[in-house]
C-alpha positions in Angstrom: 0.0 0.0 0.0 1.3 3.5 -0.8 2.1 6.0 1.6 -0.1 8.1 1.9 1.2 12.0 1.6 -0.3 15.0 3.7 0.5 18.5 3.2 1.4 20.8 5.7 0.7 24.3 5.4 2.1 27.0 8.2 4.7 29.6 8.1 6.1 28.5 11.4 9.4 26.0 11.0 9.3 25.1 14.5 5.0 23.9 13.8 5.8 22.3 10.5 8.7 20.2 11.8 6.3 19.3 14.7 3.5 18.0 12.4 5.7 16.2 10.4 7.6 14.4 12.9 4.3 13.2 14.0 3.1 12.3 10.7 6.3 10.3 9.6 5.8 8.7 13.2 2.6 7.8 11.8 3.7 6.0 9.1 2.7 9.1 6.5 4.7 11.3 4.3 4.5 15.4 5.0 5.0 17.4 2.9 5.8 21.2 3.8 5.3 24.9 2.9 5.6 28.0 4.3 3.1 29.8 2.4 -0.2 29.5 0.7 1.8 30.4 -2.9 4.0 27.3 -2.1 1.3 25.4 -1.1 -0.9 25.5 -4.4 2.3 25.3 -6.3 3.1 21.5 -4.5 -0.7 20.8 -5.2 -0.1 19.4 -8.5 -1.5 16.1 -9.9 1.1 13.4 -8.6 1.9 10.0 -9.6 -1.0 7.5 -9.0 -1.1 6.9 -5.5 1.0 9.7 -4.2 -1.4 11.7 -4.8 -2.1 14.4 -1.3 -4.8 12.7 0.7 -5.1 15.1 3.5 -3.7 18.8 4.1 -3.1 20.7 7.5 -3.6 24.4 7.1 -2.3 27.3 9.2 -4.9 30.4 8.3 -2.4 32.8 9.8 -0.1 32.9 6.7 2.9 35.8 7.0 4.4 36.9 4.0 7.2 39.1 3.6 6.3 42.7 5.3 4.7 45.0 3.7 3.7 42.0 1.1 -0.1 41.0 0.6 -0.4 37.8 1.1 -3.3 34.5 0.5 -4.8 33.8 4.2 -5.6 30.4 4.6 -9.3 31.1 4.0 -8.0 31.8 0.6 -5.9 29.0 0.4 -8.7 26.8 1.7 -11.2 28.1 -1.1 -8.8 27.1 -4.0 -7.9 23.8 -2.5 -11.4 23.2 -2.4 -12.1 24.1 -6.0 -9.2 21.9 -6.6 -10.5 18.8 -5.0 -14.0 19.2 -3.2 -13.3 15.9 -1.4 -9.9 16.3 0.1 -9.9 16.6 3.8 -8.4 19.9 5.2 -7.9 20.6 8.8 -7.5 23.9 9.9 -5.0 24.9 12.6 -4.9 28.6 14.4 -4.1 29.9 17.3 -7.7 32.2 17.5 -10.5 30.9 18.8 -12.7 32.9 17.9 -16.4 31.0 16.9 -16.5 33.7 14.3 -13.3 32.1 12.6 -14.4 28.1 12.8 -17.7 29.5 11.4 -15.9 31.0 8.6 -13.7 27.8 8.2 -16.4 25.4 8.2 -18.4 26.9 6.1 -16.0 27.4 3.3 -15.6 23.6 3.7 -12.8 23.0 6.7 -13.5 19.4 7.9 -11.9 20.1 11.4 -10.5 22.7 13.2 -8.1 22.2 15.5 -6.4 25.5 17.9 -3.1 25.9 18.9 -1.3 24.6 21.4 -3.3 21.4 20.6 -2.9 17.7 21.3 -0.6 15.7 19.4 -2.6 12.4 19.9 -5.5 14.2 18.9 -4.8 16.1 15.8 -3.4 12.5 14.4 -6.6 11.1 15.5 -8.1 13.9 13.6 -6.2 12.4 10.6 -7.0 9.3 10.7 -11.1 9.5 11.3 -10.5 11.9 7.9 -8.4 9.5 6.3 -10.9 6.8 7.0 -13.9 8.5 6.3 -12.4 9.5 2.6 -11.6 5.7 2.2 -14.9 4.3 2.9 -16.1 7.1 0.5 -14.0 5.8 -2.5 -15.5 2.3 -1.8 -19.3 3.2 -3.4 -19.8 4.4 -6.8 -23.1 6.2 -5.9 -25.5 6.2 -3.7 -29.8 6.5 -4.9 -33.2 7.1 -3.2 -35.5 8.5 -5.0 -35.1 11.3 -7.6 -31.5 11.6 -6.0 -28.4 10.0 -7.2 -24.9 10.6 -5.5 -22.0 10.4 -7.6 -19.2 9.7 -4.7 -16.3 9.5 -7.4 -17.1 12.5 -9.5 -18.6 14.3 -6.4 -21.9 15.2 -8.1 -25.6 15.0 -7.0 -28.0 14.5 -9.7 -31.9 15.2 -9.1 -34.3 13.4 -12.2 -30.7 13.1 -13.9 -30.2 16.7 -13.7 -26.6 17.7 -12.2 -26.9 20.1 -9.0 -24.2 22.4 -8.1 -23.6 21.5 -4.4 -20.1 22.7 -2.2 -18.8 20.3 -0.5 -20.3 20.7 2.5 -23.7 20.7 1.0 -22.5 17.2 -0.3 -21.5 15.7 3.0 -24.8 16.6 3.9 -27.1 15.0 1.5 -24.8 11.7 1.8 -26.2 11.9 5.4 -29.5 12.1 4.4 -29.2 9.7 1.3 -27.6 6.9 3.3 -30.4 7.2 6.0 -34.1 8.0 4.6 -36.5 8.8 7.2 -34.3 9.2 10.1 -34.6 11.8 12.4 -31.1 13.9 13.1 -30.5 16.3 15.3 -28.8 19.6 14.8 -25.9 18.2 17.1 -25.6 15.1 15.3 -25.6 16.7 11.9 -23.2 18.5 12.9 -21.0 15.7 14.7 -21.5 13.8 11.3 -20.8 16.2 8.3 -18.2 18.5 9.6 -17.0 16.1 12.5 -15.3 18.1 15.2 -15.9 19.0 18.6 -17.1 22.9 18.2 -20.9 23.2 17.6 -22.3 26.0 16.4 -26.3 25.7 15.8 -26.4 28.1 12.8 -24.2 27.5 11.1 -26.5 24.0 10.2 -29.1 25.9 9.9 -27.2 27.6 7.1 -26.5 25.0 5.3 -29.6 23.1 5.4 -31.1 26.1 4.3 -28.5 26.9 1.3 -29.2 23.2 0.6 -33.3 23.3 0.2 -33.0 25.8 -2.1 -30.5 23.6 -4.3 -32.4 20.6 -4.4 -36.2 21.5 -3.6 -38.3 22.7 -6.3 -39.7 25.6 -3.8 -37.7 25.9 -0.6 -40.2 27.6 1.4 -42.6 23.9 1.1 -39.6 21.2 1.3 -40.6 17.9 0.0 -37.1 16.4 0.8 -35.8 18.0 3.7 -37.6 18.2 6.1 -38.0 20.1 9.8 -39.1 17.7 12.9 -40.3 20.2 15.4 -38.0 19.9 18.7 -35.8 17.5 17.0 -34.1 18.6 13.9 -34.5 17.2 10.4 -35.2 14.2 8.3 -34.5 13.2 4.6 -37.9 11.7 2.8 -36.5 10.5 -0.8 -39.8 10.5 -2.1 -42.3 13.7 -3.0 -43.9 14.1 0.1 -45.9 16.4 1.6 -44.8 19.5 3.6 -45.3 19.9 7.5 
């Protein structure tokens, strides 16, 4: 089995040489860059199975003074154009909920503040690295009008291609793979973005950004829909609205 290769984003040597001590520990292979222009520049297609399967990125990126720079919000947004499935933890040192909102919802799959746990940032990596894996094993995934292309990243309604970010994706695989049960905002939230930080609207975001993809009117949801006191549930087929 091939190595798998993570990318490691921060403009702090000390931090990079950190994370990849621990990843080569880990039986990985880091690679490293100081800034979000080296970054995107190591992000090119790579031999078949050396391809980057996860990336850790710093969004406190310093250039040279006086230089505009990329933050990693930036860099974040063109990885994720790049490959909407790649997993990319955030590091920072801020805390602020504003800032894992912001991360999140440009598609962050965990964020993780500094000083932070060695043992838990790799177990971070893993749960990702898993969760991508058992991704790749399906081709697609159908109820009703909905299809799932898991390879190509694609949802199609009545064979119609949706345009859905990733997050919206990792949402309707929830829903797809479990018809008719009840989820609650928590456990959404636990599921498709998988850290430890809840912030209640910033599902309620989604969900919404989401009915008004894949309903044909947003304000009557057929699909998605709202279980009073509980949270949602997916009904593949055209039911009727609360």
């Amino acid at each position: 089995m091939a190595t798998k290769s993570i990318l490691v984003v921060d403009d702090d040597e000390a931090i990079r040489g950190l994370l990849a001590a621990l990843l080569r520990r880990e039986g990985f292979l880091p690679l490293e860059a100081k800034s979000g222009e080296e970054a995107l520049s190591l992000f090119r297609p790579r031999a078949e199975g050396e391809q980057v399967a996860l990336v850790i990125l710093d969004i406190m990126l310093a250039g040279a003074e006086g230089e505009a720079v990329p933050d990693g919000f930036e860099i974040l947004e063109a990885l994720r154009r790049k490959r909407p499935e790649l997993p990319i933890i955030l590091l920072s040192a801020r805390r602020e909920d504003a800032d894992k909102i912001l991360g999140f919802g440009l598609g962050a799959d965990a964020y993780v503040t500094n000083p932070f746990s060695p043992a838990e940032l790799m177990a971070r990596v893993r749960a990702r690295l898993r969760r991508g894996a058992a991704a790749r094993e399906a081709a697609s995934i159908e109820a009703g009008p909905f299809r799932l292309d898991l390879a190509g990243c694609l949802l199609y309604k009545d064979g119609r291609a949706l345009d859905l970010s990733a997050r919206e994706l990792g949402l309707m695989r929830l829903f797809l793979e479990n018809p008719g049960r009840v989820f609650t905002k928590a456990q959404i939230y636990s599921q498709v973005w998988g850290g430890d930080f809840y912030e209640d609207n910033a599902v309620m975001v989604h969900i919404s950004r989401l009915r008004d993809k894949v309903e044909a009117d947003s304000g009557l949801p057929r699909h998605i829909l709202t279980v009073r006191g509980l949270g949602y549930k997916f009904d593949p087929a055209e039911g009727k609205a609360p």
